[in-house]
Z-matrix of the N, CA and C atoms (Angstrom, degrees):
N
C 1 1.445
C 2 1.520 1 108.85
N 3 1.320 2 131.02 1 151.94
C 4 1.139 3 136.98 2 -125.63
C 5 2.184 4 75.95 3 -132.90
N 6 1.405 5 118.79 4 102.81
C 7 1.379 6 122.87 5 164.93
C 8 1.396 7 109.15 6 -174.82
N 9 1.794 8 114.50 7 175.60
C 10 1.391 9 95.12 8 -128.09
C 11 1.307 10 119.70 9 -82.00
N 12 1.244 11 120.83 10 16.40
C 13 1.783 12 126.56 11 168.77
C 14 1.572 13 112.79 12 -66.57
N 15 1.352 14 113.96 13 -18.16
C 16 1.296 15 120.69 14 -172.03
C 17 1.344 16 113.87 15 -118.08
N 18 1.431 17 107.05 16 -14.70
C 19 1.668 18 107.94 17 176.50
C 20 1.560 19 119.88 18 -45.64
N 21 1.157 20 110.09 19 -65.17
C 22 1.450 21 127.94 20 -165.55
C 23 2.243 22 100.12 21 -34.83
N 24 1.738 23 113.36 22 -59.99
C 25 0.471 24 121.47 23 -164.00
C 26 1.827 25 111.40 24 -82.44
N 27 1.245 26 129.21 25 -10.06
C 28 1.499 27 129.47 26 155.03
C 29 1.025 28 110.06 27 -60.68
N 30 1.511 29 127.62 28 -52.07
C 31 1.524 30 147.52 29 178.90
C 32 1.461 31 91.41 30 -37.47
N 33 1.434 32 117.21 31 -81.18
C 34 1.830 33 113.94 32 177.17
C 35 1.192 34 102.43 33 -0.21
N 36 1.678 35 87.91 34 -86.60
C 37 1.440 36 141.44 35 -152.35
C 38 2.412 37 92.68 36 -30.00
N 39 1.303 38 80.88 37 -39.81
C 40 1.991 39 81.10 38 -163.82
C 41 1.434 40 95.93 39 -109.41
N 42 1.484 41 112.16 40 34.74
C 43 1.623 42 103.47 41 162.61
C 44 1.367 43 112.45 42 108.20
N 45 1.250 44 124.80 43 -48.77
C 46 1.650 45 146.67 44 -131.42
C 47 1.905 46 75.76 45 -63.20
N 48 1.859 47 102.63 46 160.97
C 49 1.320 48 80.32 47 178.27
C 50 1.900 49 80.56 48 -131.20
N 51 1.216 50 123.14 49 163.29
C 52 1.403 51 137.25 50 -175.81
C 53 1.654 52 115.12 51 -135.61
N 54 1.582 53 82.63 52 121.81
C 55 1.530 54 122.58 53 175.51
C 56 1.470 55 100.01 54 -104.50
N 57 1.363 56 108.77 55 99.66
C 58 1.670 57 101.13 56 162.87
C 59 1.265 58 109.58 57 74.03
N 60 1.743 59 116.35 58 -119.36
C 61 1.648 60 106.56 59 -159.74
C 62 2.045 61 66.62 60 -119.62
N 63 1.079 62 126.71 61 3.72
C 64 1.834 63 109.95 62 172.11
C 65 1.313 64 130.95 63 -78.54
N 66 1.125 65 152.89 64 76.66
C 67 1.407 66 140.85 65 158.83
C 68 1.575 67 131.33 66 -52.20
N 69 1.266 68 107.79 67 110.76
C 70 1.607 69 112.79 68 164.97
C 71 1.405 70 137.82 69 -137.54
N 72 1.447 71 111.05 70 150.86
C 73 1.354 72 108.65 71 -179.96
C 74 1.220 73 105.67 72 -139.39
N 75 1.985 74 111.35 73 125.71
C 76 1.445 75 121.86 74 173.82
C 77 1.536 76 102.14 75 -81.24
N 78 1.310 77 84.75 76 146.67
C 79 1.767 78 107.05 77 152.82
C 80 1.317 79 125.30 78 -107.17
N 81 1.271 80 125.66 79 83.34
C 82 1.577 81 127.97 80 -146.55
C 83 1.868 82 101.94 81 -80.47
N 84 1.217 83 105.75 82 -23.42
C 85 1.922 84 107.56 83 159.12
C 86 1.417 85 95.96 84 -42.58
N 87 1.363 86 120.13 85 -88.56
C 88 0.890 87 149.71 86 -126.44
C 89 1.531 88 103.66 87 -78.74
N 90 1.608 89 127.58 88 -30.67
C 91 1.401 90 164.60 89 -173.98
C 92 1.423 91 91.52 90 53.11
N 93 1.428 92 127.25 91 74.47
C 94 1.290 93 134.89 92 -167.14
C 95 1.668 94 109.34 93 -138.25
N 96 1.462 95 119.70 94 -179.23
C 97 1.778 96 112.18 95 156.93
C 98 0.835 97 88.27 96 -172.26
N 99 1.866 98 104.44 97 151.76
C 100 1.845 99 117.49 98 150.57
C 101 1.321 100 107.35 99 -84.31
N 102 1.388 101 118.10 100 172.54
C 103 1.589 102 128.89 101 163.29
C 104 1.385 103 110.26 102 -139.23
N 105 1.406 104 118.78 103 131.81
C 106 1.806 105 87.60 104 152.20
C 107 1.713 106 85.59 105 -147.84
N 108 1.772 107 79.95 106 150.46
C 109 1.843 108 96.29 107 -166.69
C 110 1.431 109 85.64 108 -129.03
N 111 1.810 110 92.87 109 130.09
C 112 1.221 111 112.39 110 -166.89
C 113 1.518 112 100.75 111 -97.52
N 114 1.257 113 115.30 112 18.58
C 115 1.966 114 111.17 113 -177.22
C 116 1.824 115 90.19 114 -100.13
N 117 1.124 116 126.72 115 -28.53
C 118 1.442 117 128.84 116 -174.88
C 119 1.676 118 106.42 117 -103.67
N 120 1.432 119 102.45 118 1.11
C 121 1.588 120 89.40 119 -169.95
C 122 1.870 121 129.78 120 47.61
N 123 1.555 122 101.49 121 42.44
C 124 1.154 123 115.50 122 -174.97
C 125 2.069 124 118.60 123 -114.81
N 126 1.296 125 111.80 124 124.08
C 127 1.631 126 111.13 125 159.49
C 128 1.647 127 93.41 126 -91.52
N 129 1.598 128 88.31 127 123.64
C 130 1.512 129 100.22 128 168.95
C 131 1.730 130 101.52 129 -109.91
N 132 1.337 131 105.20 130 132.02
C 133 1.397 132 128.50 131 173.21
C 134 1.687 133 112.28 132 -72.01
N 135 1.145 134 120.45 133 -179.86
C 136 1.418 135 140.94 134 141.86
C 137 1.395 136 114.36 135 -79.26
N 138 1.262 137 133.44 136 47.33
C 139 1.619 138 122.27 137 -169.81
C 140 1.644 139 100.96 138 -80.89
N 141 1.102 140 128.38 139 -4.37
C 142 1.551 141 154.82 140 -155.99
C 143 2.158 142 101.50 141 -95.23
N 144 1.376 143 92.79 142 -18.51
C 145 2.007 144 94.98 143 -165.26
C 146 1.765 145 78.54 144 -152.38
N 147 1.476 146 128.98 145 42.89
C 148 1.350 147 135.53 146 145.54
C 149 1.515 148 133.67 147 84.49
N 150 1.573 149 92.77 148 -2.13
C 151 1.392 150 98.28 149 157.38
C 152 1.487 151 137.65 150 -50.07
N 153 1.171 152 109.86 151 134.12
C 154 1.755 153 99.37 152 -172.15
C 155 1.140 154 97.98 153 -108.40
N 156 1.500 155 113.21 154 144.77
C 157 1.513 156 121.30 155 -176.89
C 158 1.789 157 100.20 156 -143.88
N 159 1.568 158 112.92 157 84.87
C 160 1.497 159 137.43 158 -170.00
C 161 1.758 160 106.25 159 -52.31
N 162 1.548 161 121.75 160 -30.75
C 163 1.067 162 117.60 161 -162.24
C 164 1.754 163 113.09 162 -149.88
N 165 1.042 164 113.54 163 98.65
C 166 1.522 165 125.12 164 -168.54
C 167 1.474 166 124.20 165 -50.51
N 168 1.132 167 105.36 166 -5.01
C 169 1.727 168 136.32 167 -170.47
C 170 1.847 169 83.43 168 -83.06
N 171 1.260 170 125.32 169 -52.35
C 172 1.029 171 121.55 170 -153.98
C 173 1.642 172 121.82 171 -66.88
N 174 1.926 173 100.77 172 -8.73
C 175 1.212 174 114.67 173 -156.10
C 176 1.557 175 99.03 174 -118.08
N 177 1.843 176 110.54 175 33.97
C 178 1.825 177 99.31 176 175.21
C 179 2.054 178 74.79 177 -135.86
N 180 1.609 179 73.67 178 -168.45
C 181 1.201 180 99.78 179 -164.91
C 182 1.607 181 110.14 180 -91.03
N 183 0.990 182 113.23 181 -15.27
C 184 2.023 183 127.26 182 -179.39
C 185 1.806 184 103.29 183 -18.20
N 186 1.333 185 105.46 184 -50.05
C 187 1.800 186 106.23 185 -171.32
C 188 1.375 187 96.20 186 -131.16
N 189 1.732 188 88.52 187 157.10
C 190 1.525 189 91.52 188 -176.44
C 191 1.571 190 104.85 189 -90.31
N 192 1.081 191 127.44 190 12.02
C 193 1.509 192 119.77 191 -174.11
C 194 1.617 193 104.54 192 -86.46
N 195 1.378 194 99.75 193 -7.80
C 196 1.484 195 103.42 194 172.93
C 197 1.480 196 126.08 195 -94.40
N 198 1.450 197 104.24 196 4.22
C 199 1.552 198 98.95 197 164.26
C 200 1.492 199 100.74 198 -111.41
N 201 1.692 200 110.07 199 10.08
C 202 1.513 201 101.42 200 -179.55
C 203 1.798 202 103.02 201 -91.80
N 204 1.424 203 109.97 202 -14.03
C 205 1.700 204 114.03 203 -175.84
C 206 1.705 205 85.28 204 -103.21
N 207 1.285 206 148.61 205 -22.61
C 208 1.143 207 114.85 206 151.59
C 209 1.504 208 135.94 207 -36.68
N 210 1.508 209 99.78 208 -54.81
C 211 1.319 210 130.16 209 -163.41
C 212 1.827 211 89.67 210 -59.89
N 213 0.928 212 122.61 211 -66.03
C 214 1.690 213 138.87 212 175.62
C 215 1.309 214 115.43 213 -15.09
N 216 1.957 215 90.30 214 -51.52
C 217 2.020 216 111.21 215 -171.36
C 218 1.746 217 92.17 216 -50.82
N 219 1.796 218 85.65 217 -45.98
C 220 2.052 219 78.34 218 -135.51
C 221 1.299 220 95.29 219 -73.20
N 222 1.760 221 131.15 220 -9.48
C 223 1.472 222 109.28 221 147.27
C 224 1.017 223 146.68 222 -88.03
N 225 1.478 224 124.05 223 1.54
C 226 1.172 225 121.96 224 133.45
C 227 1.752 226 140.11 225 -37.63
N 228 1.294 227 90.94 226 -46.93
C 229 1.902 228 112.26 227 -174.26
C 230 1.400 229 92.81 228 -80.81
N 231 1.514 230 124.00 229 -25.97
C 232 1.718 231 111.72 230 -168.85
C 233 1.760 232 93.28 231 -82.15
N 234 1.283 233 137.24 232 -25.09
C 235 1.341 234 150.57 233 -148.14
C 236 1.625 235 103.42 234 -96.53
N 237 1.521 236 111.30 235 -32.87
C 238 1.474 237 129.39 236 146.18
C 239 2.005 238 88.28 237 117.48
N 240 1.148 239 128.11 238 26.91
C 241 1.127 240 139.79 239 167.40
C 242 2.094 241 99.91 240 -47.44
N 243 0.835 242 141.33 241 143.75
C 244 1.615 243 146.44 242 164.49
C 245 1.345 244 120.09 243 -82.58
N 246 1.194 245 138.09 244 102.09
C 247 1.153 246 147.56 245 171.37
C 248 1.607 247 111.63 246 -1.06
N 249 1.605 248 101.01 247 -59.73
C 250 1.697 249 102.63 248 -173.23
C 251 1.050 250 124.12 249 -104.43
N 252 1.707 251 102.16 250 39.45
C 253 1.414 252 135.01 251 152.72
C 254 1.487 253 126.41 252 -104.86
N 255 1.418 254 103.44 253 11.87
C 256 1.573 255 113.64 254 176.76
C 257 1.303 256 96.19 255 -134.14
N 258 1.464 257 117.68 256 159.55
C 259 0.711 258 134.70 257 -166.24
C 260 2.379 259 115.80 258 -156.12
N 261 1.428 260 107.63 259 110.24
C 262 1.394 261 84.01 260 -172.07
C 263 1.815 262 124.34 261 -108.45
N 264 0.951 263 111.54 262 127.76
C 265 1.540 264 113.18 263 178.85
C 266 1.521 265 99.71 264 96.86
N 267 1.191 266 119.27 265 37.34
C 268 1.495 267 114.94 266 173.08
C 269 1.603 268 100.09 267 -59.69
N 270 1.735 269 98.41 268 144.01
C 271 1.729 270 115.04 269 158.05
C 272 1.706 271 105.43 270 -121.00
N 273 1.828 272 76.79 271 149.24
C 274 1.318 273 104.20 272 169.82
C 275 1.809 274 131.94 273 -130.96
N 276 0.975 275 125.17 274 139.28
C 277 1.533 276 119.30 275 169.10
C 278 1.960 277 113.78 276 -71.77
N 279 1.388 278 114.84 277 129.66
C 280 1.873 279 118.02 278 -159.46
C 281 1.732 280 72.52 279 -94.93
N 282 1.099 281 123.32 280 -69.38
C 283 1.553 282 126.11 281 -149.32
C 284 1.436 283 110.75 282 -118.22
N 285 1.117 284 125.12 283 172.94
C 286 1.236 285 124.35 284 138.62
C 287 1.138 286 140.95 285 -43.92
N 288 1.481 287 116.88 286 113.52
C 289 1.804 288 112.48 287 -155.16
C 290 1.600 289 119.51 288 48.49
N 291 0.989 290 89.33 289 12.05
C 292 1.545 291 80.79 290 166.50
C 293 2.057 292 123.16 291 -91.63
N 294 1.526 293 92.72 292 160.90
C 295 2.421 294 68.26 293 -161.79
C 296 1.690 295 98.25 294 -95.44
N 297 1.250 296 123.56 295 30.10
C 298 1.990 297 116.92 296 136.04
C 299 1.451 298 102.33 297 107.43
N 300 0.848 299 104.60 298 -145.70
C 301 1.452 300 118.40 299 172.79
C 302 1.663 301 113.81 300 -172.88
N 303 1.850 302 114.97 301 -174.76
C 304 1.155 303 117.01 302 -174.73
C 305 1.141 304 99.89 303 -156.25
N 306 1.887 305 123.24 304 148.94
C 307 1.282 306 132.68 305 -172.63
C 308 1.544 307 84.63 306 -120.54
N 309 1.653 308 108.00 307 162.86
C 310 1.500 309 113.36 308 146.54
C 311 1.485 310 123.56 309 -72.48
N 312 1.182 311 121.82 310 -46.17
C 313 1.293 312 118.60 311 -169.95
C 314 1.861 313 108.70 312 -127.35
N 315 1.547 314 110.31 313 143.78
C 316 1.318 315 89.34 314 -169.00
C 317 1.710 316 67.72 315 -132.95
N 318 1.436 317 113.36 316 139.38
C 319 1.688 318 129.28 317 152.21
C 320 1.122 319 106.11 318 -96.17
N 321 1.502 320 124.05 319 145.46
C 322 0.971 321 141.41 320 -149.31
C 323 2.135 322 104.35 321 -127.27
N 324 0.999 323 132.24 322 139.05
C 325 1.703 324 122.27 323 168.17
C 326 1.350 325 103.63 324 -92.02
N 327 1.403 326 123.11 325 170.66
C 328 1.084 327 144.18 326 -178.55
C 329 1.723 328 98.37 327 -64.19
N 330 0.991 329 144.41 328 -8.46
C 331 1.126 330 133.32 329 178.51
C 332 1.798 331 112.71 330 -106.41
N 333 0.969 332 117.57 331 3.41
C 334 1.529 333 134.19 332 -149.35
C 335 1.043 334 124.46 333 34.98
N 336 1.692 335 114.42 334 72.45
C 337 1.420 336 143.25 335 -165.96
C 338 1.531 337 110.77 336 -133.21
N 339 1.458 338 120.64 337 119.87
C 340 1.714 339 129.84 338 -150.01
C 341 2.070 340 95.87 339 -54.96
N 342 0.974 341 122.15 340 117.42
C 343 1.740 342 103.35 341 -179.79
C 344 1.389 343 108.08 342 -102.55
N 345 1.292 344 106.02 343 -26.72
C 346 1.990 345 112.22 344 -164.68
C 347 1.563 346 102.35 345 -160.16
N 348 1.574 347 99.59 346 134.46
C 349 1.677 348 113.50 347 -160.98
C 350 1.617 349 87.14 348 -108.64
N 351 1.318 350 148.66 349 171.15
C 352 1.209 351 136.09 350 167.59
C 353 1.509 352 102.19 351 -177.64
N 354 1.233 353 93.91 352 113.18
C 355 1.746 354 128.31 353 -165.23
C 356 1.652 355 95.28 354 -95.75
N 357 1.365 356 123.83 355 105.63
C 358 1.434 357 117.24 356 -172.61
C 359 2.090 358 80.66 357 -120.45
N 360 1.810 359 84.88 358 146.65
C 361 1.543 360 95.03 359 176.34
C 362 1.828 361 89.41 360 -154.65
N 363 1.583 362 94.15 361 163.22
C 364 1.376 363 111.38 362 170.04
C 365 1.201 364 131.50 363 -44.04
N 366 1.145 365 159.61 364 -159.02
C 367 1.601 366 152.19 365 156.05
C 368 1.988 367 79.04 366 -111.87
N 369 1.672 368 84.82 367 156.15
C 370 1.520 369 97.74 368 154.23
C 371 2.092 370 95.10 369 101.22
N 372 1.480 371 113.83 370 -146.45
C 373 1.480 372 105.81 371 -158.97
C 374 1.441 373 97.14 372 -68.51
N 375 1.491 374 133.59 373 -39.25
C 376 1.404 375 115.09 374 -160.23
C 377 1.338 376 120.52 375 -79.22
N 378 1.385 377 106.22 376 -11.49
C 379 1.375 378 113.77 377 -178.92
C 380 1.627 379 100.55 378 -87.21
N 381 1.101 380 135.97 379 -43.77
C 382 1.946 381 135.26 380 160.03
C 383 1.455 382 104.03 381 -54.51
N 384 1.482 383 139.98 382 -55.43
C 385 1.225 384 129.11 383 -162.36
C 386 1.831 385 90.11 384 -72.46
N 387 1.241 386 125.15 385 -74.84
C 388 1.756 387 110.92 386 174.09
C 389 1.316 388 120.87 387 -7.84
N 390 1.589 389 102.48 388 -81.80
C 391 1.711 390 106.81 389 172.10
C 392 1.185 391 122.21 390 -30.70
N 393 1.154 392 117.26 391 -54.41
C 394 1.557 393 118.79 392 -172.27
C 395 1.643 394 109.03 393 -83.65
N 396 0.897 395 116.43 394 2.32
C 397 1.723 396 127.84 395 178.54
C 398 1.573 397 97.11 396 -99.42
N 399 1.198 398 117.85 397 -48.02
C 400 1.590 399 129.41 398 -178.46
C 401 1.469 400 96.89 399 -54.93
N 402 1.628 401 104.33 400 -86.03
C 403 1.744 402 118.95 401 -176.61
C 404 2.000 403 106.96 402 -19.27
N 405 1.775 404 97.28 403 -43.58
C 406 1.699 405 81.04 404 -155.23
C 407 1.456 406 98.57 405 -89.32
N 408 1.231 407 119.69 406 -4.33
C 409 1.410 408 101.19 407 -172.38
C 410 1.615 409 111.45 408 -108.56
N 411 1.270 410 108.40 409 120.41
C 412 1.581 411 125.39 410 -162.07
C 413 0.990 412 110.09 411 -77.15
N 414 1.737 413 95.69 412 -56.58
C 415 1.924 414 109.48 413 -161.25
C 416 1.563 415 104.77 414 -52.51
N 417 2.084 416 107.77 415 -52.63
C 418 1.079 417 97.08 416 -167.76
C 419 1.947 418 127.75 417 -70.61
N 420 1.453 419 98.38 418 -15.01
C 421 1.270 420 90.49 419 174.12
C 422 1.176 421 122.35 420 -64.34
N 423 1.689 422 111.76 421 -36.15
C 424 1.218 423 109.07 422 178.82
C 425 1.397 424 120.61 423 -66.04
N 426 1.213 425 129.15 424 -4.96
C 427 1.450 426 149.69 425 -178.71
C 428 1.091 427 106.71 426 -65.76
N 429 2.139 428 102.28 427 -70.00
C 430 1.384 429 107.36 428 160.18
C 431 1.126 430 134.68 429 -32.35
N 432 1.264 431 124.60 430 -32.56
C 433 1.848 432 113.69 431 -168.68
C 434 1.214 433 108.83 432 -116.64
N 435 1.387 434 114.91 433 -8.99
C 436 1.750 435 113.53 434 176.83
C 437 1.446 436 109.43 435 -93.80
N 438 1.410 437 116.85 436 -30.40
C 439 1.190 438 133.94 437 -161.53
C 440 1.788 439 117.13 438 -94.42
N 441 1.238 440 111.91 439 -67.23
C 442 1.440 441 127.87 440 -152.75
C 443 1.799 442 86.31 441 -72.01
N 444 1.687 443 111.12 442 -106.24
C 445 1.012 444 125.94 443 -132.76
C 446 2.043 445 113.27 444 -108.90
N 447 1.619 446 84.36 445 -8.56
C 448 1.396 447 95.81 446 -165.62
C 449 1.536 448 134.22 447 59.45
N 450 1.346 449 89.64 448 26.89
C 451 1.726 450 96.53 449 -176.48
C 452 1.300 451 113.04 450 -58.50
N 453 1.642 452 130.83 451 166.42
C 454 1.082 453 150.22 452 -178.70
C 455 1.569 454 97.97 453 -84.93
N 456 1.407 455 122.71 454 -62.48
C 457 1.281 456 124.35 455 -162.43
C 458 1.303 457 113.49 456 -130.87
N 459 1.209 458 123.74 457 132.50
C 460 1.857 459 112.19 458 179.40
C 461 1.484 460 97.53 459 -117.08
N 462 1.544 461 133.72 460 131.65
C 463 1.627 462 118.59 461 171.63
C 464 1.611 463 110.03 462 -132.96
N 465 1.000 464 108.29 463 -164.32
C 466 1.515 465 116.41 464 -175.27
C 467 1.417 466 106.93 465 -118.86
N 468 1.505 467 132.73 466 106.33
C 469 1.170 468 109.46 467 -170.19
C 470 1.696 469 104.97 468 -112.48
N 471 1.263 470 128.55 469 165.88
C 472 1.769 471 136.97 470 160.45
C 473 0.762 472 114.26 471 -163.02
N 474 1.156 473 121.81 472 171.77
C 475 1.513 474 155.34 473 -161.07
C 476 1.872 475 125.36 474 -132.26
N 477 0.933 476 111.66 475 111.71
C 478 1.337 477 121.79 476 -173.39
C 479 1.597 478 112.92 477 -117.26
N 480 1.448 479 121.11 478 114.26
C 481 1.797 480 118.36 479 -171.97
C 482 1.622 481 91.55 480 -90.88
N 483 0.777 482 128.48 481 135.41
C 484 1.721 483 152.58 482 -173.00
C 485 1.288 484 103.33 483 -53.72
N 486 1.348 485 125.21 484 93.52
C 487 1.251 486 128.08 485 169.27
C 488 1.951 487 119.73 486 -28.56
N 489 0.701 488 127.77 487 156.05
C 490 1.945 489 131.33 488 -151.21
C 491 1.894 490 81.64 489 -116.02
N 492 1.466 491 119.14 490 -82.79
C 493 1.295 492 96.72 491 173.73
C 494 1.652 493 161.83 492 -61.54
N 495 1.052 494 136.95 493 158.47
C 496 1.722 495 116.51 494 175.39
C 497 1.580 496 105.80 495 -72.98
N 498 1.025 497 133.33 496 10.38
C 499 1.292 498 125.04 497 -178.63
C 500 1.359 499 103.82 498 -103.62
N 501 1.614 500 114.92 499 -69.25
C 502 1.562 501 114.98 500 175.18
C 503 1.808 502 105.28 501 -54.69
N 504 1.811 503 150.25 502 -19.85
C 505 0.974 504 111.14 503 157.23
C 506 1.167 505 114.38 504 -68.79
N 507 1.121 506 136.99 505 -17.48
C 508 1.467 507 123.77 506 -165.53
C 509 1.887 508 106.96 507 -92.91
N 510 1.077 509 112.43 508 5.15
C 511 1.663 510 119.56 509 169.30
C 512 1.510 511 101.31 510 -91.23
N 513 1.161 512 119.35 511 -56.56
C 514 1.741 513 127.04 512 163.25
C 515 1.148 514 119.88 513 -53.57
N 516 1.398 515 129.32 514 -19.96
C 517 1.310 516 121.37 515 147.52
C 518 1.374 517 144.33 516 -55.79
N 519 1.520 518 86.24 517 -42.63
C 520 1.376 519 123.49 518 -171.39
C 521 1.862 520 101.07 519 -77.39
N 522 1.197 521 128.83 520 -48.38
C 523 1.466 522 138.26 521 162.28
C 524 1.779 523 116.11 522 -56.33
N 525 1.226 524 88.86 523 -35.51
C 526 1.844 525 90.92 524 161.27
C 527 1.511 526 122.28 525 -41.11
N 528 1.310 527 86.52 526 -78.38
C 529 1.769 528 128.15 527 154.61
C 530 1.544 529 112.79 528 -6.36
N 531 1.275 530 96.77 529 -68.75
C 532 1.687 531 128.32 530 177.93
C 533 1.562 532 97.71 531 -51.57
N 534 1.344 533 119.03 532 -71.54
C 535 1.401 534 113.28 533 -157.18
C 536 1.449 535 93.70 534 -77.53
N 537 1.263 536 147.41 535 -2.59
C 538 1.459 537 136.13 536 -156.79
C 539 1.577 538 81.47 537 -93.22
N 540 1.635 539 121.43 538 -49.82
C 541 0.956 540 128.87 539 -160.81
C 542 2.141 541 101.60 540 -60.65
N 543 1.334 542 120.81 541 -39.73
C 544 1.236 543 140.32 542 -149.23
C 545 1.638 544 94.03 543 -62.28
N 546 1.531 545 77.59 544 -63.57
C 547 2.236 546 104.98 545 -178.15
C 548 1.662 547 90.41 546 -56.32
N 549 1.233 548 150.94 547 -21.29
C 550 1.627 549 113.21 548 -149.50
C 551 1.925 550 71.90 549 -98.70
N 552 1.030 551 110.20 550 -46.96
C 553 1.714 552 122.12 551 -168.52
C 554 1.536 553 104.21 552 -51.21
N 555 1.578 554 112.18 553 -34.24
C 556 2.158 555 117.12 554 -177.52
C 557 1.746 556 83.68 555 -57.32
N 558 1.624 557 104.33 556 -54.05
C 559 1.741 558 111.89 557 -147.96
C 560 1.393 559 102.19 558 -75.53
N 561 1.292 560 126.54 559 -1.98
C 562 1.485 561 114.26 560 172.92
C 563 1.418 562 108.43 561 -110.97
N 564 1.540 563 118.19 562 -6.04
C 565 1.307 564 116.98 563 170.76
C 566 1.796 565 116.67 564 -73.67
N 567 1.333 566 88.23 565 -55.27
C 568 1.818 567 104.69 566 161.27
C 569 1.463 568 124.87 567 -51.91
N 570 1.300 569 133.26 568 -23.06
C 571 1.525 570 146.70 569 175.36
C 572 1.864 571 104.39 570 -86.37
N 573 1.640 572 104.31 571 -27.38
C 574 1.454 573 82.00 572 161.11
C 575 1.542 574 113.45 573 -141.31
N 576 1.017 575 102.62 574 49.20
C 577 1.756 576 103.42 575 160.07
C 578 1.884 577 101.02 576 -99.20
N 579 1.529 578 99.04 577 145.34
C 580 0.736 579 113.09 578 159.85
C 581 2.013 580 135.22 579 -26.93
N 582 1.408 581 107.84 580 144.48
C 583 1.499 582 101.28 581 -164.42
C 584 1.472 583 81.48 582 -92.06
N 585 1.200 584 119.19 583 147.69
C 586 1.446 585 148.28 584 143.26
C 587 1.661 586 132.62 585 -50.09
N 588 1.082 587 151.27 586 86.17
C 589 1.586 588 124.67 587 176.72
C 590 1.538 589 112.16 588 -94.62
């Protein structure tokens, strides 16, 4: 699992280069950079070349799902995506009076039109209890895509650092397994519940 005992060294791992407690990596396409400085416990954005970053919570270290939507940016920006074509912690209103919702990552099209919703979570229970919270609930997805943002695609994204032994991969296999098994059981619960009007 991807949190901050292991950060420093993924960071390597994808280039980032470290001065002290600073890590960074330019995108010279893009004439952009991430940072994150581990003396402030900070992910520093591009908010500077138009990145939007909706919620400041998103930019410490408190959860590890936040170095997993880091991890996301810098493949986005490595993929050649534009800074002020992302957007993080976007809100939205689902209904009428209703109080909205929130994605981690919102991509943006060249027209500033919603293109890609991207729900990043931990590996392990929250990422199976989500899924299976996602899978069963219909109405609201359909909420989601008729309603909110009009995205093209909404997904589930994570990150997993390669287990070091043959035993722990083969437990992560085995938890794979588990959730493959979880999702076929959401999708056969949903195929026969009752239709709704």
């Amino acid at each position: 699992m991807l949190k901050e005992e292991n950060f420093k060294s993924v960071l390597e791992s994808l280039g980032f280069i470290g001065n002290d407690d600073i890590f960074t990596k330019k995108f010279d396409t893009l004439q952009t950079e991430l940072k994150v400085d581990f003396k402030n416990q900070q992910l520093i954005y591009p908010e500077n070349n138009g990145f939007i970053v909706n919620e400041k919570q998103t930019c410490n270290f408190k959860q590890n799902e936040k170095f997993v939507v880091f991890e996301c940016v810098h493949r986005l920006l490595s993929q050649g995506y534009k800074p002020n074509h992302i957007e993080l912690e976007p809100k939205w209103q689902v209904g009428h009076g209703a109080s909205g919702g929130r994605a981690d990552i919102l991509i943006k099209d060249n027209n500033d039109k919603a293109l890609l919703i991207i729900e990043c979570k931990t590996t392990g229970s929250e990422l199976n209890s989500r899924y299976v919270a996602f899978a069963l609930d219909k109405e609201g997805k359909e909420k989601r895509f008729s309603r909110t943002l009009k995205a093209s695609i909404e997904r589930i994204k994570t990150i997993t650092i390669k287990a070091p032994s043959k035993q722990e991969q083969d437990n992560f296999a085995l938890e794979v397994e588990k959730l493959e098994q979880t999702i076929n059981q959401a999708n056969e619960i949903i195929q026969k519940a009752p239709k709704q009007k």
